[in-house]
C-alpha positions in Angstrom: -21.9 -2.9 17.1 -19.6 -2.9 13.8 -19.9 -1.8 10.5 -18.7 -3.4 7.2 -19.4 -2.3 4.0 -21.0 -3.9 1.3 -20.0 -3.7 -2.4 -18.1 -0.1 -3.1 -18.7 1.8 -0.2 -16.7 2.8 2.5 -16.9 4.1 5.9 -14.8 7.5 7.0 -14.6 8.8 10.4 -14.8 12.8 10.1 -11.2 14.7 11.2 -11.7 17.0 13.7 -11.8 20.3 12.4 -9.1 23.6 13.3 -11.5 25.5 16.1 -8.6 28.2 15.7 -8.2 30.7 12.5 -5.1 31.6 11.3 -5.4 34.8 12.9 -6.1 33.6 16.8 -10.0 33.8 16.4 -11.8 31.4 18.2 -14.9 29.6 16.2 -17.4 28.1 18.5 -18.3 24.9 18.3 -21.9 25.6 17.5 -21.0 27.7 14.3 -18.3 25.6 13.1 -19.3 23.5 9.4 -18.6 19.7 9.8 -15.6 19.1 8.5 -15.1 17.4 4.6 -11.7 15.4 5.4 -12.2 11.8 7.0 -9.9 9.1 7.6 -11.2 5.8 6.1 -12.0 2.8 8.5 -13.6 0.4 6.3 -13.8 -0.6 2.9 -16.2 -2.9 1.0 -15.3 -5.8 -1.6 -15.8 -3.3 -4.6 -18.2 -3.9 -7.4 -19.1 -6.9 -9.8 -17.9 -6.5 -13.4 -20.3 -8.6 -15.6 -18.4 -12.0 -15.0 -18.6 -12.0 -11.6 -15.2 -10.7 -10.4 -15.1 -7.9 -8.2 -13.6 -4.8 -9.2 -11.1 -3.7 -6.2 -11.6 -0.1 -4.6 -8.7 2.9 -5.6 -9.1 3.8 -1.6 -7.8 1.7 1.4 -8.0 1.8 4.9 -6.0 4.8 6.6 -6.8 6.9 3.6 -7.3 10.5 4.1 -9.9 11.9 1.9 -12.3 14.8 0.7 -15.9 14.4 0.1 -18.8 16.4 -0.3 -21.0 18.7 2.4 -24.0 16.2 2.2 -22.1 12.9 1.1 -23.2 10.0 2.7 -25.5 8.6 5.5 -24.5 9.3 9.2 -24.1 6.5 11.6 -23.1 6.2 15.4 -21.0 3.3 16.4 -20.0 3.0 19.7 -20.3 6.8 20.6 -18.3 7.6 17.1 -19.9 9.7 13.9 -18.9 7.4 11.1 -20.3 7.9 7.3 -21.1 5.1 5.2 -20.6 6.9 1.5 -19.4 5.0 -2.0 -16.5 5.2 -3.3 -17.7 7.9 -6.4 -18.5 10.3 -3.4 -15.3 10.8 -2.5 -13.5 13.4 -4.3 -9.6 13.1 -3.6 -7.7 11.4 -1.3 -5.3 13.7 0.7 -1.2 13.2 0.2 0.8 14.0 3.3 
């Protein structure tokens, strides 16, 4: 199965998350919080303006980004957590 999106959303693949503090301290997996950085995988066309045309997304493929605790809808692909979110979920997009 595959995913493309449709219109301005996007799909993001969560990053794995540090199970390490800074200080040595193990965090089990169990208590960890899912992680609000994803790398995107997908993008959509973008939206319609009122002619027609569609309105290309700021975000691209490979783009690392920050998004909210509860943005998006879950979906598994081919043993992968992807989230399917629009483009206005995101918050920033992560400079290396």
């Amino acid at each position: 199965m595959e995913l493309s999106p449709l219109h301005d959303r996007v799909i993001v693949k969560r990053l794995d998350q540090e199970t390490k503090t800074a200080s040595g301290i193990v965090i089990p997996e169990g208590a960890a919080e899912k992680p609000d950085q994803g790398e995107i995988v997908a993008v959509g066309p973008g939206k319609r303006d009122d002619k027609g045309a569609y309105i290309p997304l700021d975000v691209k493929v490979g783009d690392r980004v920050l998004f909210g605790k509860y943005a998006g809808q879950t979906a598994k692909v081919n043993g992968d957590e992807l989230l399917v979110m629009r483009e206005e979920d995101i918050m920033a997009v992560v400079k290396k």
